[in-house]
C-alpha positions as CSV (number, residue, x, y, z in Angstrom):
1,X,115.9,77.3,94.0
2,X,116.5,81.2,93.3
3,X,120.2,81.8,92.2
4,X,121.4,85.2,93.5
5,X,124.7,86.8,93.5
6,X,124.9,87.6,97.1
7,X,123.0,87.6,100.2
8,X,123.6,90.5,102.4
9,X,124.2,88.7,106.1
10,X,125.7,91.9,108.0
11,X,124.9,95.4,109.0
12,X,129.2,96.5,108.2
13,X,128.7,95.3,104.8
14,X,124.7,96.6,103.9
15,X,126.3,100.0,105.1
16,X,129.3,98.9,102.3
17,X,126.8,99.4,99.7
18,X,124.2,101.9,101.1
19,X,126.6,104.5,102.8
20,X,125.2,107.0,105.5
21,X,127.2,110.2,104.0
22,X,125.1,112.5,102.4
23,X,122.2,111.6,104.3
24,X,122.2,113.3,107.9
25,X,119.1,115.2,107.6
26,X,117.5,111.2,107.3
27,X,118.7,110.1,110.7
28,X,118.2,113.3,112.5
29,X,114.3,113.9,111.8
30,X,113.4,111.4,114.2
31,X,111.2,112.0,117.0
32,X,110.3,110.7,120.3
33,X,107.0,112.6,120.2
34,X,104.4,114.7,117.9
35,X,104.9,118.0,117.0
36,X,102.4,120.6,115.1
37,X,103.5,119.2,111.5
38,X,102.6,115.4,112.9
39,X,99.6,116.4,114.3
40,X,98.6,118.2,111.1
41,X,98.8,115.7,109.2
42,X,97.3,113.1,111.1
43,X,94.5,115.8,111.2
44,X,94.1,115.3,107.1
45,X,94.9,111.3,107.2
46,X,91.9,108.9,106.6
47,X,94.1,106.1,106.2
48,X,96.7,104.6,107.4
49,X,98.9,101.1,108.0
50,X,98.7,99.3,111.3
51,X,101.7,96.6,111.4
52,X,102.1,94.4,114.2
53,X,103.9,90.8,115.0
54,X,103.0,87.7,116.5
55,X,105.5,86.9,118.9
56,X,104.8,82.8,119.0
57,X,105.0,82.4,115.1
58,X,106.7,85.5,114.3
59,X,104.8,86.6,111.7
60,X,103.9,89.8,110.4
61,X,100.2,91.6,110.2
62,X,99.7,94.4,108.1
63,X,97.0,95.9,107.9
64,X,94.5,99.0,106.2
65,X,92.6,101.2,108.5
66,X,90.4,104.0,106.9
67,X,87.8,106.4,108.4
68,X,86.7,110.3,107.4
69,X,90.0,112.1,107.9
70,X,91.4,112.9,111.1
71,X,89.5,110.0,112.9
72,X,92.9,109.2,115.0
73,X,92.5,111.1,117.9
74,X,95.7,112.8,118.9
75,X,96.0,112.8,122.6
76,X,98.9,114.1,123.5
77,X,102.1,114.6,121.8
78,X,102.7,111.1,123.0
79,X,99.5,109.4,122.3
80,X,97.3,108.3,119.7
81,X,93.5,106.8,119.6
82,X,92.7,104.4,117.0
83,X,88.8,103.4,116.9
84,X,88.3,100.0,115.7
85,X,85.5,99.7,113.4
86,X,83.3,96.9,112.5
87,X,85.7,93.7,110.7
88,X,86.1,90.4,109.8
89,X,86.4,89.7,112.8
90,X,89.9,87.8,113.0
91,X,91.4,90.4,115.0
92,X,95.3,89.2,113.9
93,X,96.2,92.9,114.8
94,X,94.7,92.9,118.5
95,X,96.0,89.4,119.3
96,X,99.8,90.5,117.9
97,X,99.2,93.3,120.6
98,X,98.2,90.8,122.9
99,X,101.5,89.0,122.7
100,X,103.8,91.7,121.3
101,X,102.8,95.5,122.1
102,X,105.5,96.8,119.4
103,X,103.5,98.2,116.6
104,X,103.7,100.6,113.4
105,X,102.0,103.1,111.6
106,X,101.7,105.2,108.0
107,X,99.6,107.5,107.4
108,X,98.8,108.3,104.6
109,X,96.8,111.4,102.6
110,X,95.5,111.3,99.2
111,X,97.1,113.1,96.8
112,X,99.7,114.0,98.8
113,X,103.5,112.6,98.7
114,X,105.1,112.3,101.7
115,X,103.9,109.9,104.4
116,X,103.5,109.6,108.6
117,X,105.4,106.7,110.1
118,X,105.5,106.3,113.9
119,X,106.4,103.3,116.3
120,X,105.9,102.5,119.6
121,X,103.4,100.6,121.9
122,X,100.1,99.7,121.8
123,X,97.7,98.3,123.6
124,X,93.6,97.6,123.5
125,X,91.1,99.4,125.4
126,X,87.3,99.6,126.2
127,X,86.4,103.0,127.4
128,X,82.8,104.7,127.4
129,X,84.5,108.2,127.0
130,X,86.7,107.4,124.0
131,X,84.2,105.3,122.2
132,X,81.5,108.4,122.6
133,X,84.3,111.1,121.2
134,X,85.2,108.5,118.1
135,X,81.7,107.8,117.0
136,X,80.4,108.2,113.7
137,X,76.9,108.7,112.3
138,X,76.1,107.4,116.1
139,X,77.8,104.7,116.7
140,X,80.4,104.4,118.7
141,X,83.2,101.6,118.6
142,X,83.3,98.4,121.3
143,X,86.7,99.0,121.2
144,X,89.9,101.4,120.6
145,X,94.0,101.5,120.4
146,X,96.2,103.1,122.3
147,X,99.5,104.3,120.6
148,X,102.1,105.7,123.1
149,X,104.2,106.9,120.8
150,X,108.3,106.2,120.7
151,X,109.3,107.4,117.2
152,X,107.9,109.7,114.6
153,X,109.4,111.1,111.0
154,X,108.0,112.2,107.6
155,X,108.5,109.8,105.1
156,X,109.7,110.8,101.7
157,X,107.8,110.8,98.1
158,X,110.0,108.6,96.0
159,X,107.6,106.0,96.5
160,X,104.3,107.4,95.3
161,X,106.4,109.4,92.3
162,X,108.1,106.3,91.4
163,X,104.5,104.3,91.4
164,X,102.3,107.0,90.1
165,X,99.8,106.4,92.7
166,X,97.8,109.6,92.5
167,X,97.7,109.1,88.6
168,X,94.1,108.3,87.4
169,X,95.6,108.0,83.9
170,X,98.0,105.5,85.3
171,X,95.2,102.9,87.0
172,X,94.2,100.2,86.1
173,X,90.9,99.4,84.3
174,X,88.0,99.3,86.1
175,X,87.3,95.5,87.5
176,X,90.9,94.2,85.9
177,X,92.2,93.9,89.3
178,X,91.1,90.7,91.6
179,X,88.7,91.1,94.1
180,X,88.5,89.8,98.0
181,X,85.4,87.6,96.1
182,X,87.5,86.1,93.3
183,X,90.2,85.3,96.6
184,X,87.3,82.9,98.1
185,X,86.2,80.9,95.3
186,X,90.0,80.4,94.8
187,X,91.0,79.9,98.6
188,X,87.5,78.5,100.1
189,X,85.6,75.5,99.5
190,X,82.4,76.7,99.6
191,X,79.1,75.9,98.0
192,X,78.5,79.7,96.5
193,X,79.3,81.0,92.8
194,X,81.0,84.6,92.7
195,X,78.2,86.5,92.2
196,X,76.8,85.4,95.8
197,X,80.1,86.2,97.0
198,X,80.0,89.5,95.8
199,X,76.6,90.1,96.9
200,X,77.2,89.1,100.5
201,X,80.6,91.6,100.7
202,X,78.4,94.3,98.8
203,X,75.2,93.8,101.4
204,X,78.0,93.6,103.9
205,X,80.0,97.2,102.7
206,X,76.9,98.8,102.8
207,X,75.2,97.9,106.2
208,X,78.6,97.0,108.7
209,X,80.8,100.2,107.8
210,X,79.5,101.7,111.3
């Protein structure tokens, strides 16, 4: 059993120790919409974090979405276009939005400190139009995400500063860090050694990207 000092159980006494003075310029920058600076940036973002939740187990999905940047379509100052490229195939993100339409986003650009975050509603489309303008090297996506947007702010640097994140010096060593292969021979019981493994996700990086 972890042994901690004290469990924080109420807003009165998290606001105790993490006061609001001194930081009005955090609670005011929220938007209900996009403006030019938003849009820019989404313009320069090929990657960003989808988070949605389950509503029957309550669980969490988080998860990576990456294209050339600028491949979220801004539609309107209260609408984004996600494409939704080829997968694994569990779709945990489209069957949150099936039972929850609350969702989040960070966008994110390389290099660059400060991040994207918006929230609001979304919900799963198939549309000839928007899968012909989000097409890459010709092909177009089944299917796409629509964000109607009901909050958007610029997130601060601390956290890339603080983790070095843009710091080649500061990576690890090449091939140190697990892969999704090494995850399989540890989670699934399968009849394949790791270099099959990493063959099929190699063959399948290089032919299901579009």
């Amino acid at each position: 059993m972890l042994s901690i000092d004290e469990e924080i159980t109420s807003l009165s006494r998290l606001r105790e120790l993490m006061p609001t003075e001194g930081f009005t310029n955090t609670f005011l920058k929220v938007s209900d919409r996009l403006n030019e600076v938003a849009r820019t940036f989404i313009s320069l973002a090929p990657f960003l974090v989808v988070a949605t939740r389950s509503s029957s187990s309550g669980l969490i999905d988080v998860s990576p979405k990456g294209d050339p940047s600028g491949f979220v379509e801004v539609y309107d100052d209260k609408t984004l276009i996600i494409p939704d490229r080829l997968g694994n195939h569990r779709v945990d993100g489209f069957q949150n939005i099936l039972e929850d339409p609350n969702i989040a986003l960070l966008f994110v650009v390389p290099g660059h400190g400060d991040t994207l975050r918006i929230a609001g509603k979304a919900r799963i489309v198939k549309d000839k139009a928007i899968s012909d303008r989000l097409a890459v090297n010709g092909k177009a996506p089944l299917l796409a995400m629509v964000v109607e947007i009901e909050e958007a702010f610029m997130h601060c640097s601390k956290a890339f500063i603080r983790s070095r994140l843009w710091h080649p010096d500061k990576w690890p060593a090449r091939k140190t860090a697990p892969t999704l292969a090494d995850w399989v021979i540890a989670t699934v019981d399968r009849e394949q050694t790791l270099q099959e493994v990493e063959d099929d996700h190699s063959a399948d990086e290089r032919t299901r990207l579009y």
